[in-house]
C-alpha positions in Angstrom: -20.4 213.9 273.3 -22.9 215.2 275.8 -22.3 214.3 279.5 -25.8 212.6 280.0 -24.8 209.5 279.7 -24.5 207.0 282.8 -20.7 206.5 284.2 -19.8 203.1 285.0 -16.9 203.1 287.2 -14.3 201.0 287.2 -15.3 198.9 290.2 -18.9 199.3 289.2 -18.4 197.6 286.0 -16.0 194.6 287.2 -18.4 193.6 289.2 -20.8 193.2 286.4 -18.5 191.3 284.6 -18.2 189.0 287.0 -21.6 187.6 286.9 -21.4 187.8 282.7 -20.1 184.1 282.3 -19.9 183.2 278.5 -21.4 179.5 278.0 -17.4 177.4 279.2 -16.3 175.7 275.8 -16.4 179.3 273.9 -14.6 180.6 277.2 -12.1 178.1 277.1 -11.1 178.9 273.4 -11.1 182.5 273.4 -8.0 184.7 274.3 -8.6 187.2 277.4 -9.9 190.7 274.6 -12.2 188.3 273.0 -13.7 187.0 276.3 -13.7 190.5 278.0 -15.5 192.3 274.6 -18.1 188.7 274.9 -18.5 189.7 278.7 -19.8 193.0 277.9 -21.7 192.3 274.9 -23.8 190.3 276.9 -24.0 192.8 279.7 -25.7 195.0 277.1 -27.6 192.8 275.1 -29.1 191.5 278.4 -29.8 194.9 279.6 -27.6 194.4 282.5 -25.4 197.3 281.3 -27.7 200.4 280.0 -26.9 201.2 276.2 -25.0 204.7 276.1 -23.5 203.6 279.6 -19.4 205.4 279.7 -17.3 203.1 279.9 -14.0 203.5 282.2 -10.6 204.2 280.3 -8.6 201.2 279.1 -6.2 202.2 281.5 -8.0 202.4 284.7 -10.5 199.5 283.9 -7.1 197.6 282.9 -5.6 198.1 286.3 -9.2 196.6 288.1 -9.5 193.9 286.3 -6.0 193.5 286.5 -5.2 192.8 282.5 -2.6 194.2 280.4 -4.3 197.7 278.7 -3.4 196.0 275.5 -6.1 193.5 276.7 -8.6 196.1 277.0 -7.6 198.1 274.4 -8.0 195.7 272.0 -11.3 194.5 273.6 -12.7 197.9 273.2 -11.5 197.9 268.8 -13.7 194.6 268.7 -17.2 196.2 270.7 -16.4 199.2 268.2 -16.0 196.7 265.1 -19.3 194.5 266.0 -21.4 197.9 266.8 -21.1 197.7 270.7 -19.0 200.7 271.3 -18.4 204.4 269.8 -15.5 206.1 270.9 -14.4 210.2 270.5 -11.6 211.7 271.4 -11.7 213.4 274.4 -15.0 211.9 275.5 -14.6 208.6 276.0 -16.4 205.5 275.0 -19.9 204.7 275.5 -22.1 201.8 274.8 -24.7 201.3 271.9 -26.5 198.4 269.5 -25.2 197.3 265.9 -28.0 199.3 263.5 -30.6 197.4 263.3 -30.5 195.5 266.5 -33.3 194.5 268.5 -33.1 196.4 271.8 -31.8 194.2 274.9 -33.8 191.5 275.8 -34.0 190.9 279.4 -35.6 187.5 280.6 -36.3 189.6 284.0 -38.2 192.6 282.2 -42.3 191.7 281.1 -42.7 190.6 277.6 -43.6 193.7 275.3 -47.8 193.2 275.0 -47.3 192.8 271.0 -45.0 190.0 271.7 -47.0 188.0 273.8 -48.3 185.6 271.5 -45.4 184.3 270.2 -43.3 184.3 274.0 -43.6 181.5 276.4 -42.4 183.7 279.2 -40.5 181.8 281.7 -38.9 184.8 283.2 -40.9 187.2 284.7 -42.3 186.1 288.0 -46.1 188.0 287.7 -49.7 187.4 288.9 -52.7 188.6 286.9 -54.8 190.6 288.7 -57.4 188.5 291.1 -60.9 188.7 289.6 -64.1 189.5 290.2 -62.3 191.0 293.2 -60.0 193.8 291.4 -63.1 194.3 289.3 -65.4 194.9 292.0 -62.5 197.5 293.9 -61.3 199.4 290.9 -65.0 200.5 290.4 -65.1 201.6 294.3 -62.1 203.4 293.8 -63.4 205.6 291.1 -66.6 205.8 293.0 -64.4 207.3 295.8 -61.9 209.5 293.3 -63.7 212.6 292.9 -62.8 213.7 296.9 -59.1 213.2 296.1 -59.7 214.8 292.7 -60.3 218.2 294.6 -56.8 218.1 296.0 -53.4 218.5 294.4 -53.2 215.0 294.5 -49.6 215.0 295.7 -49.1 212.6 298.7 -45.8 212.0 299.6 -46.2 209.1 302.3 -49.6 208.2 300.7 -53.1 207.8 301.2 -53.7 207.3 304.3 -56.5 205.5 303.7 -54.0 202.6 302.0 -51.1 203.5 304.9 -54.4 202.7 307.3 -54.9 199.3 305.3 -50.6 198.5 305.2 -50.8 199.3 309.0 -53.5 196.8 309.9 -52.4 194.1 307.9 -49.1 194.6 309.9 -50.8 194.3 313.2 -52.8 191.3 311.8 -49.7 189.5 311.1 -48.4 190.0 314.5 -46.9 193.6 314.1 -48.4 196.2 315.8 -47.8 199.0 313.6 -49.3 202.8 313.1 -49.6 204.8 309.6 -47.1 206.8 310.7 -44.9 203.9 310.1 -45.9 203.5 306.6 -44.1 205.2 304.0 -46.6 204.2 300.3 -44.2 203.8 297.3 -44.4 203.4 293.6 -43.6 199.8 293.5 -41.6 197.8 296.2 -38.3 198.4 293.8 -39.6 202.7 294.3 -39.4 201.6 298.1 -36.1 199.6 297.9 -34.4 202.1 295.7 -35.4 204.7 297.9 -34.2 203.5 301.0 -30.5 202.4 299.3 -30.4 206.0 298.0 -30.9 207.1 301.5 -29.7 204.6 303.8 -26.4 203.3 301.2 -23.5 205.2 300.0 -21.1 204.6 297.4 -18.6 201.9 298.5 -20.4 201.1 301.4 -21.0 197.7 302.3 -24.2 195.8 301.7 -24.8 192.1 302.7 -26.8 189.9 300.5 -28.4 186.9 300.2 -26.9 184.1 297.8 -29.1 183.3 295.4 -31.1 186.9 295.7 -33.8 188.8 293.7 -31.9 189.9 291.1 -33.3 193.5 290.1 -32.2 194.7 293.9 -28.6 193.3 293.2 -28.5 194.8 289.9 -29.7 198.3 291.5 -27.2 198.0 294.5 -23.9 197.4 292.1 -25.1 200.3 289.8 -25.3 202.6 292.7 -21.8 201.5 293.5 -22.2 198.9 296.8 -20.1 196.3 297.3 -22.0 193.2 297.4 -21.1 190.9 299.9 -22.5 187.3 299.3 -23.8 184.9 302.5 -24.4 181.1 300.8 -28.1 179.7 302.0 -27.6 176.3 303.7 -29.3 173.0 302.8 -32.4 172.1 305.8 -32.6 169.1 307.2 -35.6 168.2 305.5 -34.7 167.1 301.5 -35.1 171.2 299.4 -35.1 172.9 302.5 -33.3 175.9 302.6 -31.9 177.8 305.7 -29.8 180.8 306.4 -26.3 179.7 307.1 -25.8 181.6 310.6 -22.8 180.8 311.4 -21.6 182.2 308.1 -24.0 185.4 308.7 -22.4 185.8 311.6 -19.0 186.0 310.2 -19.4 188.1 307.4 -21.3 190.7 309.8 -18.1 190.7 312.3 -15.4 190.5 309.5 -17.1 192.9 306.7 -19.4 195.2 308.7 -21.7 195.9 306.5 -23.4 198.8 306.6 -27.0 197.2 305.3 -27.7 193.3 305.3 -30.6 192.5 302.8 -32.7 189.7 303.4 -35.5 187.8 301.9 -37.2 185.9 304.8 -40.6 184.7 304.0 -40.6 182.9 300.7 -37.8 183.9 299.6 -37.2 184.8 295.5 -35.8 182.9 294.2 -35.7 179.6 296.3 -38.8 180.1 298.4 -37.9 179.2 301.4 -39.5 180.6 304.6 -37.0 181.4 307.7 -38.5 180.5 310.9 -38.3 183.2 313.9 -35.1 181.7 315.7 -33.2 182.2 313.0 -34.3 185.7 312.0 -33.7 186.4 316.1 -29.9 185.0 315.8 -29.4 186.6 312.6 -31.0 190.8 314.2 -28.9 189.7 317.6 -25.3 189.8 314.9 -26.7 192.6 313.2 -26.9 195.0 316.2 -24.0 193.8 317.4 -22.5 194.5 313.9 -24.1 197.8 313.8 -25.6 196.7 310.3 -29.5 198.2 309.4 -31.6 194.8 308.3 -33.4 195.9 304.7 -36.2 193.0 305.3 -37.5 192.8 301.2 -41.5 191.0 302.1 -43.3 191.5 298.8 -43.5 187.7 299.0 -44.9 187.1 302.0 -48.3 186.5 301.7 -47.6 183.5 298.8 -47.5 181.0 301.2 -49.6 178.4 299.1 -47.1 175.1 300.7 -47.8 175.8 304.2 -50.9 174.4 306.1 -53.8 176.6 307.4 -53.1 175.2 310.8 -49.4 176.0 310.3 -48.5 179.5 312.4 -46.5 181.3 310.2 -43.2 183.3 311.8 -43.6 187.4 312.3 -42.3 190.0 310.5 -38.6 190.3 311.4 -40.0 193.8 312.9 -41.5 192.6 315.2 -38.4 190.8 317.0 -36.5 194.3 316.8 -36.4 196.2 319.8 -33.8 198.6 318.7 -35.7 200.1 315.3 -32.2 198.7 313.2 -35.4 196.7 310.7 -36.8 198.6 307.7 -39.0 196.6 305.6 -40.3 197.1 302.0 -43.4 195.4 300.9 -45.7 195.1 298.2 -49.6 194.5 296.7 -47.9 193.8 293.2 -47.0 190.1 294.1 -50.4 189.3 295.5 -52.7 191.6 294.4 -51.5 192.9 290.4 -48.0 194.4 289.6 -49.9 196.7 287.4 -51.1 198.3 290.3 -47.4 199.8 291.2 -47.9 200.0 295.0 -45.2 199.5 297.3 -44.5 200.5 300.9 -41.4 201.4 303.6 -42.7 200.4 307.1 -39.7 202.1 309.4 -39.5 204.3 312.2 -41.7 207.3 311.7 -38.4 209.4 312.0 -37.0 207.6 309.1 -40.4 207.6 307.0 -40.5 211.4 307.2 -36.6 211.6 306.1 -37.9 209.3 302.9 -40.7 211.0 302.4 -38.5 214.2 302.1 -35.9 212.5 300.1 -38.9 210.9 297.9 -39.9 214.4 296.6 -36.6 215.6 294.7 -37.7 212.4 291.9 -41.3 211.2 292.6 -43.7 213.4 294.5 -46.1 210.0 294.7 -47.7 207.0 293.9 -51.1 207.4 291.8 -54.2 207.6 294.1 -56.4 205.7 292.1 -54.1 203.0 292.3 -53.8 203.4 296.2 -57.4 203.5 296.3 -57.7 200.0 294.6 -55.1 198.5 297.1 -57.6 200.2 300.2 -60.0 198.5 299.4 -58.4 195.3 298.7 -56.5 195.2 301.7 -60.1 195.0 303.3 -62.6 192.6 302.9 -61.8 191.0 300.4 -58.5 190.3 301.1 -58.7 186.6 302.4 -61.0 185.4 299.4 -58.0 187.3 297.2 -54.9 185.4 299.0 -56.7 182.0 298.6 -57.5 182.0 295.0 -53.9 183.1 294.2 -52.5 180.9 296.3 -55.1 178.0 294.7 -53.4 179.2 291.1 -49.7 179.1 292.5 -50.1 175.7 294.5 -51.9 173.8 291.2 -49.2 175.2 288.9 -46.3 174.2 291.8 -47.3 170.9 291.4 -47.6 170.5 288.0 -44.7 171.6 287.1 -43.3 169.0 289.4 -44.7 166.3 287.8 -43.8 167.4 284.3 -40.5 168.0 285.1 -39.9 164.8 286.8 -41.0 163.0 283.2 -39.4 165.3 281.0 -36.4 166.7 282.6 -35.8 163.9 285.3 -32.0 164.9 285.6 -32.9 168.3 286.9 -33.8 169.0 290.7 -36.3 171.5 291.7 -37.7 170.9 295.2 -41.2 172.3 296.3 -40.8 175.2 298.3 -43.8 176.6 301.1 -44.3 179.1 298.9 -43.3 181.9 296.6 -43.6 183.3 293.2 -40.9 180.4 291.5 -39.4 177.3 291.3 -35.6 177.3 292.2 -33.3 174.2 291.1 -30.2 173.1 289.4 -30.5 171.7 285.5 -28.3 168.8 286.0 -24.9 170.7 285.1 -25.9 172.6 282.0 -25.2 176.1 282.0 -28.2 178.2 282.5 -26.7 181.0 280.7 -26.6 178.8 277.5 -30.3 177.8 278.3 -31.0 181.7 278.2 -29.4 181.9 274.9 -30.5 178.6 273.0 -34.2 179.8 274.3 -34.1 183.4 272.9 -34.1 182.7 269.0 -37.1 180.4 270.3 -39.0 183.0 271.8 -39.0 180.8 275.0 -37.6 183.3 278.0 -35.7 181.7 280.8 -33.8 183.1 283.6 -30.7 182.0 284.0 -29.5 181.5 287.5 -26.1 183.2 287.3 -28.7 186.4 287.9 -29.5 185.7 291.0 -25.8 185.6 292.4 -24.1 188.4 293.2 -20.4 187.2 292.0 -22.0 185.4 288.9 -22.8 181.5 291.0 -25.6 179.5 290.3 -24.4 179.0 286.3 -25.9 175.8 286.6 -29.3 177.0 287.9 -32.6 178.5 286.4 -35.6 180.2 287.8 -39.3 179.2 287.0 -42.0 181.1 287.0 -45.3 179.7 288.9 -47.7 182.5 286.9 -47.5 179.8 283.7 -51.6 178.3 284.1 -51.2 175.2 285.3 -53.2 173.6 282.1 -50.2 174.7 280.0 -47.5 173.6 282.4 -46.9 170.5 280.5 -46.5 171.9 276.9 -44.2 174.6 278.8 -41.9 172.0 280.2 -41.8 170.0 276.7 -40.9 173.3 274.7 -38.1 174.2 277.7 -36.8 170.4 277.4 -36.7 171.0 273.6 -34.2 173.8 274.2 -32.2 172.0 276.8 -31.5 169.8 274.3 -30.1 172.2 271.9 -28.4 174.3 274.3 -26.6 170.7 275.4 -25.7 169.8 271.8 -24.6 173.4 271.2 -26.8 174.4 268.7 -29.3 177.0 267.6 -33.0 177.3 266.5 -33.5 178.5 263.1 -36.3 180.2 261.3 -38.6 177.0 261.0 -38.2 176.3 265.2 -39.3 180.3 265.4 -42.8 179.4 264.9 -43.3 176.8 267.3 -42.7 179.2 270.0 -45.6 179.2 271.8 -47.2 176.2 271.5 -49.1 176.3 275.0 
């Protein structure tokens, strides 16, 4: 077998396993192989765990999970019976789908665009694109494309018409910062990745959030971090949420980590916005810890549930006297996710270091689309934020009130702001909602996701990128598959059709 395919280590791969929870009755009944071959059939069927991944020998993933390597052994025979696994001597075992099989459905990836029609998508977590606005700057941008055109086009730290923009915005928002500080990236998740690959090694230590955005988790346990989980804390006002400092502070003494990823203004998935005396407590443990602060902002313009006369906090920058703060941001969340722009604001030392990294697998970000962020960085900016923030608010709201008749038992607080809903579904298991959705075509994030350790089972995500209008017949089709996923059955071909009803 060629040696292209990915290596999951044995560490790597309990991890995932972890956060694979089968729905609890099947658990319950199953002995440990048939439980460990469900665990990773979902892994892949998710997406979670790349088809033609390696696995680990039964032998070494048998002494990390700590089973008998009869356990695993056997475990492995039923993936190769069902189509998950082929084996060869001397090459190991790798994953693959049963002929035939759809390919892994991931409620986190975007609908395919020839599947659109018959998806109610509530997983992915995406704006269209602002109009007459993008419009009115993608036609400026190829006014202004035939300069650039005379170059090689290569930019490694970007435009710096759009590291201009990124910089002012900065300053605007109480950070005084220069281009040189701006690193542009293909996507916030180019910048994130990026910055693990240079600032995280394997094994090293990396504090998270719990709940967290789910793609970064995924990315850190594949490069081989070890995740280590900080609870959010309940507010004192009813859905607030808070960082839990003193817990913060703990794991940053006790673990060390060598990076502490945070989420502070609107967080995804719950929302909530940390005001600045936390975010100064939580840098002041940090230094002392020695631990860099990744500070993930691609959300922090969406604050459609605070009020105009309402100051919102900095940027965690700019309470960091000691350069320890890199932050990744984005103009997908806002602006259009088609648009792939992303940026690292960081210490010019470090942005050169990233731009020099950057090179050896992306030599840069497409300058037309860098062009179209310029421009709507500029003027048009605060008409922009206040009609997307007028969508996210009037769909906030009405999903509120639908599920409140529908789905009374289920909690989901209104956050100040964000891209989702965050709340509990009255004990069922999320997971199961995921899976009694998908022969529906209704997509649903299941919570366990979010958690680095697989938590929040009894949790799902909601989009707030549904139109309003067809909140309601959103929320009936979801409490249509609660109600299976409760009663343990399945949609068959006559349900199919009835999809997307909104």
């Amino acid at each position: 077998m060629a040696d292209w395919h990915t290596t999951v280590t044995p560490p790597a791969l309990a991890r995932l396993l972890a956060t694979a929870r089968l729905p609890e009755p099947a658990t319950a009944r199953r002995p440990a192989y048939r439980t460990l071959a469900g665990q990773i059939r979902l892994l892949v069927t998710e997406g979670r765990l790349p088809v033609g991944a390696r696995l680990p020998a039964e032998r070494e993933l048998a002494s990390a999970l700590e089973l008998s390597r009869t356990t695993v052994a056997t475990a492995y025979e039923t993936l190769r019976g069902d189509g998950y696994l082929h084996s060869r001597r001397g090459a190991g075992s790798w994953t693959c789908l049963p002929e035939g099989a759809p390919p892994p459905s991931d409620a986190l990836h975007p609908v395919p665009p020839d599947e659109q029609g018959r998806i109610l998508d509530l997983g992915v977590a995406a704006l269209p694109a602002p109009q007459p606005w993008f419009g009115r700057a993608a036609a400026r941008a190829v006014e202004l494309l035939p300069h650039y055109a005379a170059g090689h086009g290569h930019y490694p730290t970007g435009v710096p018409v759009l590291r201009e923009a990124v910089a002012r915005r900065y300053t605007e928002r109480g950070l005084p910062t220069t281009p040189d500080q701006i690193l542009v990236t293909t996507g916030a998740m180019g910048g994130l990745h990026l910055v693990q690959r240079v600032l995280v090694g394997r094994g090293d230590r990396v504090a998270v959030e719990a709940p967290s955005y789910a793609h970064t988790l995924q990315a850190l346990r594949l490069t081989g971090a070890r995740l280590v989980p900080v609870p959010y804390a309940s507010g004192g006002r009813a859905g607030e949420w808070q960082w839990d400092l003193e817990e913060w502070q703990r794991v940053l003494r006790g673990a060390a980590p060598k990076v502490s990823y945070v989420i502070p203004d609107f967080h995804n998935p719950t929302g909530a916005l940390i005001d600045e005396e936390q975010r100064r407590r939580l840098l002041a443990a940090a230094r002392a810890a020695g631990s860099i602060v990744l500070v993930d902002e691609t959300t922090a313009e969406l604050g459609w549930g605070v009020p105009e006369s309402m100051p919102l906090p900095r940027p965690m920058a700019a309470l960091d006297r000691s350069a320890q703060v890199v932050t990744v941001g984005s103009a997908g969340k806002l602006l259009w996710g088609g648009l792939r722009i992303g940026w690292v604001r960081a210490a010019p030392a470090l942005v050169r270091r990233l731009a020099t990294e950057r090179v050896y697998s992306d030599v840069g970000t497409p300058v037309l689309d860098q062009l179209i962020a310029a421009e709507l960085l500029g003027e048009p900016l605060r008409a922009v934020r206040a009609h997307q923030l007028d969508r996210l608010r009037a769909t906030a709201h009405a999903f509120a009130a639908a599920l409140s008749g529908q789905l009374p038992d289920w909690g989901f607080p209104l956050p100040p702001g964000g891209l989702s809903l965050w709340g509990s579904t009255g004990g069922l298991s999320g997971a199961a909602l995921a899976q009694a959705g998908e022969p529906a075509g209704v997509r649903i994030a299941a919570g366990n996701r979010f958690g680095s350790d697989g938590a929040f089972e009894h949790h799902i995500r909601l989009p707030l990128t549904v139109p309003a209008a067809a909140v309601p017949a959103a929320v009936e089709r979801l409490a249509e598959v609660a109600a299976r996923a409760t009663a343990g059955g399945r949609f068959g071909p006559a349900d199919e059709g009835q999809a997307l009803a909104v």
